[in-house]
C-alpha positions in Angstrom: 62.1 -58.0 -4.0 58.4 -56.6 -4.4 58.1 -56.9 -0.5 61.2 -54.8 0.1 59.9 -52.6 -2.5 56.6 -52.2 -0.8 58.3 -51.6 2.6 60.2 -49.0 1.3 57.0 -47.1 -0.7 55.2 -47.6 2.9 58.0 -46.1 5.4 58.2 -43.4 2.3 54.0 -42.7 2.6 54.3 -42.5 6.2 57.1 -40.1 6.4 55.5 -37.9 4.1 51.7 -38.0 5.7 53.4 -37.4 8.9 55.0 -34.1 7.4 52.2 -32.9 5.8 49.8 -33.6 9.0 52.3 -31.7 10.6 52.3 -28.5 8.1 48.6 -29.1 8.2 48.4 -28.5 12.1 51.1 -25.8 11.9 48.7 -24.6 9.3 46.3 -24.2 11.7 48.1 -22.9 14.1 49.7 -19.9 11.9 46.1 -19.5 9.8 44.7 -18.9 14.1 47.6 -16.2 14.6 47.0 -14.5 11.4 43.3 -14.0 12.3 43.8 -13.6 15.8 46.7 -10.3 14.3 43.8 -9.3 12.3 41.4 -8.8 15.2 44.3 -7.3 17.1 44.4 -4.0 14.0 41.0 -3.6 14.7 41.5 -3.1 18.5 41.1 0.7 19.6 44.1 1.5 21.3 42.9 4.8 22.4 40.1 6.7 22.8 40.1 10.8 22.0 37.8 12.6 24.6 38.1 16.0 22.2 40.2 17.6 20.3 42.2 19.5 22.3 43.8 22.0 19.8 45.0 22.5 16.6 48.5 24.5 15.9 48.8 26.9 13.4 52.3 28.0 12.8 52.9 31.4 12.3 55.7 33.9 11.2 54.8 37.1 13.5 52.6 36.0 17.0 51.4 39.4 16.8 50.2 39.8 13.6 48.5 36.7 14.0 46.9 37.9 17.4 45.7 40.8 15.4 43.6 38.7 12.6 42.2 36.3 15.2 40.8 39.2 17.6 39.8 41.7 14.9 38.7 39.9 12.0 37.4 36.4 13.8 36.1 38.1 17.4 37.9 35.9 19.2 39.9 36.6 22.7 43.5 35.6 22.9 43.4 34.3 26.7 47.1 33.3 27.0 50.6 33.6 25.4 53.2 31.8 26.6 57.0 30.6 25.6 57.7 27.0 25.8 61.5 27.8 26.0 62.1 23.6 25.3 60.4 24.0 21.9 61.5 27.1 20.9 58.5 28.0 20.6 55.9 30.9 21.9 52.2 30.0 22.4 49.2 32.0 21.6 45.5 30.4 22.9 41.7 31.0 21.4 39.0 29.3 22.2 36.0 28.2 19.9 33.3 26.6 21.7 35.5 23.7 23.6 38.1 23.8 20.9 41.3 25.4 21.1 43.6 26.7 19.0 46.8 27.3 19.1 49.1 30.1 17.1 52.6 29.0 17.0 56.3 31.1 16.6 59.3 30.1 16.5 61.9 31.5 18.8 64.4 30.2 17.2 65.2 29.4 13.1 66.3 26.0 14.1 63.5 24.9 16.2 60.8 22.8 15.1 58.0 25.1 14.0 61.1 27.4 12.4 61.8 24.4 10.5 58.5 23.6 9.8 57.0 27.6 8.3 61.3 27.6 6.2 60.0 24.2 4.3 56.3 24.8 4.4 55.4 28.4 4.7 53.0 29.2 7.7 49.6 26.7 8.4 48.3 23.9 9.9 51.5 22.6 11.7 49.2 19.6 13.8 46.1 18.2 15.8 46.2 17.6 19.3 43.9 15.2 21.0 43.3 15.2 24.6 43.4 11.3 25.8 43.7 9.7 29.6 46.8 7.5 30.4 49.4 9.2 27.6 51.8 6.8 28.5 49.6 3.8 27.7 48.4 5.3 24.4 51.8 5.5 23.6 53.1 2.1 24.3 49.9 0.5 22.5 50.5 2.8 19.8 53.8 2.2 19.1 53.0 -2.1 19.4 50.6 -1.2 17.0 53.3 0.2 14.2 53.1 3.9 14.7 55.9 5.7 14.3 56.6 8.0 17.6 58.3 11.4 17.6 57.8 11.0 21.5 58.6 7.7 23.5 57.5 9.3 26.3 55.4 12.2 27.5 57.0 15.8 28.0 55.6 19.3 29.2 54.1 21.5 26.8 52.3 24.8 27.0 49.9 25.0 29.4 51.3 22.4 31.6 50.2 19.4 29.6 52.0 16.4 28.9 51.9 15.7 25.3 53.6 13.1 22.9 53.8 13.9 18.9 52.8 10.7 16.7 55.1 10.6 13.3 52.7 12.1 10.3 54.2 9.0 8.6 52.5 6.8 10.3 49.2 9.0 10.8 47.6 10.3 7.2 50.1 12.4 6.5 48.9 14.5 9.8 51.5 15.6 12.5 49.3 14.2 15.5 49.7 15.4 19.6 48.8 13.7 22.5 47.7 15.6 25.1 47.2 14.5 28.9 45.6 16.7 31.7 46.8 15.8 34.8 45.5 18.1 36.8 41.5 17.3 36.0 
């Protein structure tokens, strides 16, 4: 009886050291991919070469114009309707810095959305970046929330993806890609 006993506390041990060497190397294993996940957060997934503008939304383009040229100096150099955003552009430049005054042309459009919940300011920041589509894709792998899967046109002939402000600071973020240089 204590040999069948002792048998049975032996197969008992063995089955349980197995497991546990088991957990212990799965352990391992899952302890290596959490690290290895770590290291992956701190990867950059992109790298900014300037920032390429930042939007102001405005309730009259106009009026606007009119502080920015008499009261700042600066030259509005192009105004333009980006008829997909319902949206008419005005451009300044401050040293290699643009920015970018923003109407709606329509009370249901974004930036019409935006100036009825929020009043009229700082709508985003736009960051000029090589390979939008890539940034995109890594971004998203990453856990950012996109507005824009892909790239579309914006004003002057960019292509430029909007990052979710959820996922950003609490900053409506643009992409911005140059093709042309």
């Amino acid at each position: 009886m204590n040999t069948i006993y002792s048998n049975k506390i032996n197969l008992f041990t063995k089955n349980w050291l197995s497991l546990l060497i088991n957990i212990e190397k799965k352990s391992k294993h899952i302890v290596f991919a959490y690290k290895f996940a770590i290291k992956l957060k701190k990867i950059i997934i992109m790298k900014p070469s300037h920032i390429e503008h930042i939007g102001i939304a405005v309730k009259n383009l106009e009026e606007s114009i009119k502080f920015y040229e008499h009261i700042l100096g600066l030259k509005c150099y192009a105004i333009e309707e980006v008829k997909e955003q319902k949206v008419k552009t005005a451009f300044f430049k401050v040293g290699q810095t643009k920015i970018e005054l923003l109407e709606s042309t329509d009370a249901e459009g974004p930036i019409g959305k935006f100036i009825e919940k929020k009043g009229e300011g700082i709508h985003h920041i736009a960051f000029a970046v090589d390979n939008l589509e890539g940034a995109l894709k890594k971004a998203e792998l990453k856990g950012i929330q996109l507005i824009d899967k892909t790239p579309r046109k914006g004003a002057e002939g960019l292509d430029i993806a909007f990052l979710h402000p959820k996922s950003t600071c609490g900053v409506l973020t643009e992409l911005c890609e140059d093709k042309n240089k």
